[in-house]
C-alpha positions, 0 to 999 in steps of 0.5 A: 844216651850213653852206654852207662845211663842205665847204670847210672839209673840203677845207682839212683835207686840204691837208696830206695833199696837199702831203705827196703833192706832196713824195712825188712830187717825191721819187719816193716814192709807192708803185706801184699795187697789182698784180692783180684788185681784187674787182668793186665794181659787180658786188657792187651787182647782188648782195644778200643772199638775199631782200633787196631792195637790197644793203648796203654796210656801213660802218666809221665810228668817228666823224662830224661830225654824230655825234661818236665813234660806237664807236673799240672795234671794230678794222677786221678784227672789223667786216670779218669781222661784215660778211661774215658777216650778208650785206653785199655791199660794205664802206665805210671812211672814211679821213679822220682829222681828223673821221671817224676813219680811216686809210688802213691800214684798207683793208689790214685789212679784205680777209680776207673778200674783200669789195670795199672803197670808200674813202671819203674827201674825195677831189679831187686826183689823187695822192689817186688815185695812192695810193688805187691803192696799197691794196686799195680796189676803188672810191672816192668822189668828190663832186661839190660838191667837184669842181665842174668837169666836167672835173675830175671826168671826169679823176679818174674816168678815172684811177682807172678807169685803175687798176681802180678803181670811182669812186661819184660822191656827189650831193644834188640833180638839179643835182649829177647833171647834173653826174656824168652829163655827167662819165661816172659810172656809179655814182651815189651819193645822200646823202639828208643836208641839207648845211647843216642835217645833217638827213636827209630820204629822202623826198628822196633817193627822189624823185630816184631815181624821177624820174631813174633811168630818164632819160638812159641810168639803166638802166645805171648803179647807184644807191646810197641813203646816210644815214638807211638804218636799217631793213628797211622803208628798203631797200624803199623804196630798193629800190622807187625804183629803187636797187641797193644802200644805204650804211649806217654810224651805224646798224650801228656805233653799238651796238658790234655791226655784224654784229648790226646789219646781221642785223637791217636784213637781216633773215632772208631771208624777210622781204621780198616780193621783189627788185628786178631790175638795171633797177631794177622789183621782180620777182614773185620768192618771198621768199628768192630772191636777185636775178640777178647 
C-alpha cells in the first residue's frame, strides 16, 4: 500500500461528509438511537467456550487488497451463521466505495443481539452523530487518520457520550502512544503492512507482548486484526496478551461464515486452555470458557 492510501480513502468519503454538513445545516440528521446498545467490551472478555481469545466476526463483501470477496451472503444470513458457530462480537464494514458496505447493514444484522462494530473510515464528527443513530455498539477509529491527539480524544468522547464503544486501530508503538495519550481503552492492532498490504503476525504479536502490560495495559482490551485465519493464530494472540481477534477474509470468502468461524473455533475442546482478562493463560481444563 502506498503511503497516500489512507488519504486516498479519506478524499472518497468527503462527499458522504458534506451531504452530513448539508443534513445538519438543514436539521436533518436522525436522533440518536434510544436504549441499551449490547455491551461490546464486555463481549471481549467472553469467548466462546474453550477458546482462547474471543472472535469478532466480520461481514466483509469486498476489499482493497482482496477485490470482491463474496457479494452472495445477505447480512442477516452471515448475522445469524455468526451467532450460531460462537462469534461473541460482529464487525460490519460500511464503507461502500472499496469495501462494499452500507450503513444499513447495522440494522440488518441485530436478531442475534450481538454487539456490532462499525467499521468504516471514520474522522469527522457527524460520522459520529450518525453512527449513533444505528444499532452499532462500538466503532472504529484509526489513528493515522486522526493524527491529533485531541482530535482523536474529541471523537472518542463523543461517541462514548452516546453509548458507543470506540476501538481505536494502530500498527506500530508510535500509533499506540497516541491512542493511549488519547484515553483509548480498546486498542486494536492491524497486523497489515500499510504500504505494501503484506501481513505479517509476527509484528503484531510482538507489540502485544512488549506493551500490553505497560502504562496502565491491564485495563484495556486488545484486538488482534488481520491474518487471524487459524486455531493455532488465537493461541498465538491469546498467548501474547489479546482479548479477542478480528477475523473477516478468512470467514467470508468460502461463501460459508459460519462454517468458517466453527472451524477457526474449533470444537471447544481443542484448545488447552484460556486466557484470563489480564492477559495470562489460566491452568483451566479444555471446555471451560474463560470468566467474563
Amino acid at each position: 500500500m502506498r503511503p497516500d492510501r489512507l488519504e486516498r480513502f479519506r478524499r472518497a468519503k468527503q462527499t458522504e461528509i458534506a451531504a452530513l454538513e448539508q443534513a445538519a445545516a438543514q436539521g436533518g440528521l436522525p436522533a440518536p438511537l434510544t436504549g441499551a446498545r449490547p455491551d461490546f467490551r464486555a463481549a471481549l472478555r467472553r469467548p466462546a467456550t474453550g477458546a482462547p481469545a474471543a472472535v469478532i466476526a466480520e461481514y466483509k463483501r469486498a476489499s482493497p487488497s482482496r477485490g470482491t470477496i463474496a457479494t452472495g451472503i445477505t447480512p442477516e444470513d452471515a448475522a445469524a451463521q455468526y451467532a450460531a458457530a460462537g462469534a461473541s462480537c460482529l464487525s460490519v464494514l460500511t464503507e461502500e466505495t472499496y469495501f462494499r458496505g452500507r450503513l444499513e447493514f447495522l440494522s440488518r444484522m441485530t436478531a442475534p443481539g450481538l454487539p456490532l462494530l462499525r467499521k468504516d473510515f471514520l474522522f469527522h464528527s457527524l460520522q459520529i452523530v450518525m453512527t449513533a443513530a444505528t444499532p452499532a455498539s462500538a466503532l472504529l477509529l484509526i489513528v493515522r487518520l486522526t493524527p491529533d491527539v485531541r482530535v482523536l480524544r474529541d471523537l472518542r468522547e463523543q461517541a462514548e457520550a452516546h453509548g458507543l464503544h470506540a476501538v481505536v486501530e494502530v500498527f506500530d508503538a508510535a500509533d499506540l502512544t497516541l491512542a493511549r495519550d488519547s484515553g483509548a481503552r480498546i486498542i486494536q492492532v492491524n497486523a497489515r503492512n500499510l504500504e505494501t498490504l503484506a501481513v505479517d503476525r509476527g509484528v503484531c504479536l510482538r507489540l502485544a507482548e512488549q506493551h500490553r502490560a505497560t502504562q496502565g495495559g491491564a485495563d484495556e482490551c486488545w484486538i488482534a486484526a488481520s491474518g487471524m485465519d487459524s486455531a493455532e493464530h488465537l493461541r498465538d494472540a491469546a498467548d501474547a496478551g489479546y482479548d479477542a481477534v478480528l477475523v473477516g477474509t478468512a470467514l467470508m470468502a468460502g461463501g460459508q461464515p459460519g462454517a468458517a468461524l466453527r472451524r477457526l473455533l474449533g470444537n471447544g475442546n481443542a484448545f488447552s486452555g484460556v486466557r484470563s482478562p489480564g492477559g495470562v493463560r489460566g491452568d483451566i481444563p479444555a471446555g471451560i470458557g474463560a470468566a467474563p
